[in-house]
N, C-alpha and C positions, 0 to 999 in steps of 0.2 A: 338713145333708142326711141321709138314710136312708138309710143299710147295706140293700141289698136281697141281696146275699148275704155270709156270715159262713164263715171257715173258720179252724176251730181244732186243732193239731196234727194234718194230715193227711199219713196216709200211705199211697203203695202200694209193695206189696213183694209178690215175685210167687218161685215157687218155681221153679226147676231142676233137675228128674232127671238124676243122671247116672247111672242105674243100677237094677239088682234092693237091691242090698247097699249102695249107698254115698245117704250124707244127701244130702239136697237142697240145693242153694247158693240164698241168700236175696239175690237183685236188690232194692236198696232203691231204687226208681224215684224217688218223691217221700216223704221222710225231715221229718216233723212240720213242715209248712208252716201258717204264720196268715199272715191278712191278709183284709180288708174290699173289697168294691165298692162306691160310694155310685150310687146310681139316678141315671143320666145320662149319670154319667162315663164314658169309656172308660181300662181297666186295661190297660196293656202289660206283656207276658211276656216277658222278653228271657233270651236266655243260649244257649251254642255249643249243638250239638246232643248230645243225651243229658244235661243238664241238669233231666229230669221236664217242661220245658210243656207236650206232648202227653199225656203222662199225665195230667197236671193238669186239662187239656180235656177227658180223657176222664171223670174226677170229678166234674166241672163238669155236665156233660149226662146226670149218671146214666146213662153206658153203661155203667161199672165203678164198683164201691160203694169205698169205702175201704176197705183193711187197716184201721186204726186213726183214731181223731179223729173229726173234729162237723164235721154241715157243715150249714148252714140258708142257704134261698134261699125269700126272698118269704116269712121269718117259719116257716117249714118245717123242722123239723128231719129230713133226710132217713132217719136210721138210725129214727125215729119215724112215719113218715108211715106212713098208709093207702093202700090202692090206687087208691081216690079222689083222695086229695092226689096220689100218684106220676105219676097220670095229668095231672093238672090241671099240676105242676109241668114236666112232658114237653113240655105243650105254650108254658109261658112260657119254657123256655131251648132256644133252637135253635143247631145247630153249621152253618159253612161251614165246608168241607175245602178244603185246600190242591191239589188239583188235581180242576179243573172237569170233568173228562172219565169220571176214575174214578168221581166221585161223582153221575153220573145213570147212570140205567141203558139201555142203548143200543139196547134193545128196547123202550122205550116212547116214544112221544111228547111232546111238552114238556106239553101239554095232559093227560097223563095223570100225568105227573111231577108237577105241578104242582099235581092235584085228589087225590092217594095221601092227602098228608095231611089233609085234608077226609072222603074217606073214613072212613079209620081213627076220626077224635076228634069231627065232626060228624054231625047229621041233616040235612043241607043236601040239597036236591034236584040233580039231573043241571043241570037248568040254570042253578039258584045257584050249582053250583060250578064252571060253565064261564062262569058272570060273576064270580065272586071269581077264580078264573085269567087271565082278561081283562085283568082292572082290573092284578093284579100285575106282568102284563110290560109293563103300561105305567109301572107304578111305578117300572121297573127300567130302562126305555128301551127297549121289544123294543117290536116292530110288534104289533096280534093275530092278521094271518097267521101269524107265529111258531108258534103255539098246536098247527098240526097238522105241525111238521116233526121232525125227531128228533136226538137232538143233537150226531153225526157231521159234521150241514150246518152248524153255528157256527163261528166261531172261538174263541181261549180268550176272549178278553174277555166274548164275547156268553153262554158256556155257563156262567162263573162269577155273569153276570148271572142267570142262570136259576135256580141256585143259591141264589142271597141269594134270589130274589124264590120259591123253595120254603121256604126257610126261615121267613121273615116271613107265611105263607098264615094260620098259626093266632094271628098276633095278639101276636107273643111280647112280654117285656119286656127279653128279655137273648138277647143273640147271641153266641156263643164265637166267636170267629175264629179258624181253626189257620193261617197264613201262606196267608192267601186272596189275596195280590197277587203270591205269590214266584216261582211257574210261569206270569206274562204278564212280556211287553216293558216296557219301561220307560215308554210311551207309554200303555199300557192301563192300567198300574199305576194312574195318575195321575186316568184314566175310573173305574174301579173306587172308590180311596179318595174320589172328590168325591161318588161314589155312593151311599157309605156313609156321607158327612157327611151327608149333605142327608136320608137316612133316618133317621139318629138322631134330626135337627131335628125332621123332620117327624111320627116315628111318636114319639117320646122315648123312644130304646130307650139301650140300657145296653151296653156291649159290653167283651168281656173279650180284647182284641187279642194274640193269641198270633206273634211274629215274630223273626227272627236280624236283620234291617236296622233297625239304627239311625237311619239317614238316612229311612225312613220313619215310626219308632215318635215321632219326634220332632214330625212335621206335623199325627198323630192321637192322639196318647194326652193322656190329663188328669195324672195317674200313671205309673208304672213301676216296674216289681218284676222285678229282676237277679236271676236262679235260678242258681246252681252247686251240680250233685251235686245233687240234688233237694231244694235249699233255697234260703231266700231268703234274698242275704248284703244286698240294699239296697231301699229303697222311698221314695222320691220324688216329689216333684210335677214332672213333665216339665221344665221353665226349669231347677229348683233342679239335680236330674240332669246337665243339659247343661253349666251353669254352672258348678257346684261340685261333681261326684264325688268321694264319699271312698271308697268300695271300692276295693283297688289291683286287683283285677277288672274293677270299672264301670272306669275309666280305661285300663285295657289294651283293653276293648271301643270305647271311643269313642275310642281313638289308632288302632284300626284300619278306624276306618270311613272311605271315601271320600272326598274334598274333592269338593263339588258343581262346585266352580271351578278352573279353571286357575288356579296361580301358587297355591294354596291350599291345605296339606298338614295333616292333624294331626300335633302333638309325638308320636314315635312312641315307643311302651312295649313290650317286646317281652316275650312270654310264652314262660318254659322249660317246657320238658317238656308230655309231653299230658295229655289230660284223666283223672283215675284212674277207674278200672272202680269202678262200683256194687257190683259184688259183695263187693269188699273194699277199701272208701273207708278214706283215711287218718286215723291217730288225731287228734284235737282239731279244728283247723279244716281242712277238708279242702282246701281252697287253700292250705296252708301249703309243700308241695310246690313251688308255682311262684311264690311269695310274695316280694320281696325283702325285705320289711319281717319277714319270721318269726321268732319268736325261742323259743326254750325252753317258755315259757309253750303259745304256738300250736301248738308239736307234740302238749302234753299236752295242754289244753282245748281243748271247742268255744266261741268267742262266743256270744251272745243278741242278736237287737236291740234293739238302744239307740238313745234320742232323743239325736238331734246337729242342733236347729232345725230345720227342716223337715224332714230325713230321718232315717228308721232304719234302720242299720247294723251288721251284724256284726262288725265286726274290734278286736283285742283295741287295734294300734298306732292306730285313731280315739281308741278310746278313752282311750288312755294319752297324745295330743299326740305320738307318734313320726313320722306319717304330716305328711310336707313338704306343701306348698299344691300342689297341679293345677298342671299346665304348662297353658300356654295352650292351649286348646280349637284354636286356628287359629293356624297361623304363619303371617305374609304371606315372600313369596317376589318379588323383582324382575322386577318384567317386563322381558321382553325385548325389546328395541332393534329397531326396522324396520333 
């Protein structure tokens, strides 16, 4: 397959005034991130919040350029590109936001939400672009009455439906997803992600699934790439992930996710201490702090990832054979007696 976007050593770091007379404090958001998307796939972004995957999404869609590192999408080296390319690039990676409400604008119509970006990047006429908006809400499940209501009158499922189908209006080849199911029901979640299967099939979009629920990164991703502290400590092919976790991160992540079933509990990993402040992350591996495997080494170095069979890994004890086998993914629990 074809790498359609490339990111090497990326970073944002963003500056803090506290004053006339005093330095500025350096928030290292996302801290020399690599990793590959292949055309097709869908990339899952996983890790607690404050992590970098919003920032990362926001690299992603050139709304903010990088601090530092390389980033090329669709063969484009974006610190290179022309205004031509930037434009042309704008229109093949599109973002859904995480909550449907904020992100249309509540003064306009769906039909004019809908035609903005046609505007902006085509010469389509008034009425080709109120037939490419047409077409889209139906792409997306909307009625074309829809077209002339405003998006107060929806619910959330229907206004994040609006959403994907503003996004996809130019055609794109990659969609960022920043935790586009995390603000509906559990019911809609389920409308929304079949929604977004059946789009990828059909249009062969590419998507870079940015989420904190495991229980869902598991039904859509191909991939997955565990962020802590604005790095990547694992990446994975989805199965390999669920099956075999070697991050003792990844493993505290999915000892904490739900059991979908009664009677059905994950082996539970408990994590000390909170998450450390970006502004002054800890020396060597910065999970070392709530680590139980940490040793001497891990307080002085950072890991690198390293190939461990299908996945790579940051942690010094993968590497050394210190790190015991995964508890079972699922404990069975007895049912109980009528």
């Amino acid at each position: 397959m074809t790498a359609i976007v490339t990111a090497k050593n990326l970073s944002q770091i963003y500056e803090l005034k506290r004053g006339m007379f005093a330095k500025p404090l350096a928030l290292k958001a996302v801290k020399e991130t690599s990793f590959t998307v292949e055309q097709g796939e869908t990339l899952a972004i996983v890790g607690e919040s404050g992590c970098g995957k919003s920032t990362l999404a926001r690299m992603l869609t050139m709304i903010e350029p990088p601090t530092e590192g390389e980033l090329t999408i669709d063969g484009i080296r974006i610190a290179e590109a022309s205004d031509s390319d930037l434009k042309r690039l704008r229109s093949i990676v599109q973002i859904v936001f995480q909550n449907p409400y904020g992100a249309l604008n509540p003064r306009q119509k769906v039909g004019a939400i809908l035609e903005e970006p046609l505007k902006i990047n085509t010469s389509l006429s008034a009425a080709e672009r109120r037939e490419r908006a047409e077409k889209m809400l139906a792409e997306v499940g909307l009625r074309p009455e829809h077209y002339g209501r405003y998006p107060h009158m929806f619910s959330g499922g229907q206004r994040q439906r609006i959403a994907i189908a503003r996004a996809i209006m130019l055609e794109p080849k990659i969609l960022v997803l920043d935790e586009p199911v995390s603000a509906l029901d559990v019911s809609i979640q389920a409308q929304i992600l079949n929604l977004l299967a059946e789009l990828q099939e059909r249009l062969g979009l590419t998507y870079i699934f940015i989420s904190h629920d495991l229980s869902v990164v598991r039904h859509v991703a191909t991939r997955v790439m565990v962020m802590y502290l604005g790095r990547p400590v694992e990446i994975a092919p989805v199965e390999e992930l669920y099956a075999n976790p070697l991050h003792p991160y990844t493993r505290a992540l999915l000892a904490a996710t739900p059991a979908a079933r009664p009677g059905r509990r994950g082996a539970r990993q408990r994590l000390t201490g909170e998450l450390p402040s970006p502004i002054n992350p800890p020396t060597g591996c910065a999970f070392h702090p709530r680590c139980p495997y940490a040793d001497e080494r891990t307080k002085r170095e950072r890991p690198e990832l390293t190939q461990h069979g299908k996945t790579m890994v940051a942690c010094f004890a993968v590497d050394e054979g210190r790190l015991p086998p995964p508890d079972a993914a699922v404990v069975e629990t007895p049912e109980p007696r009528a």
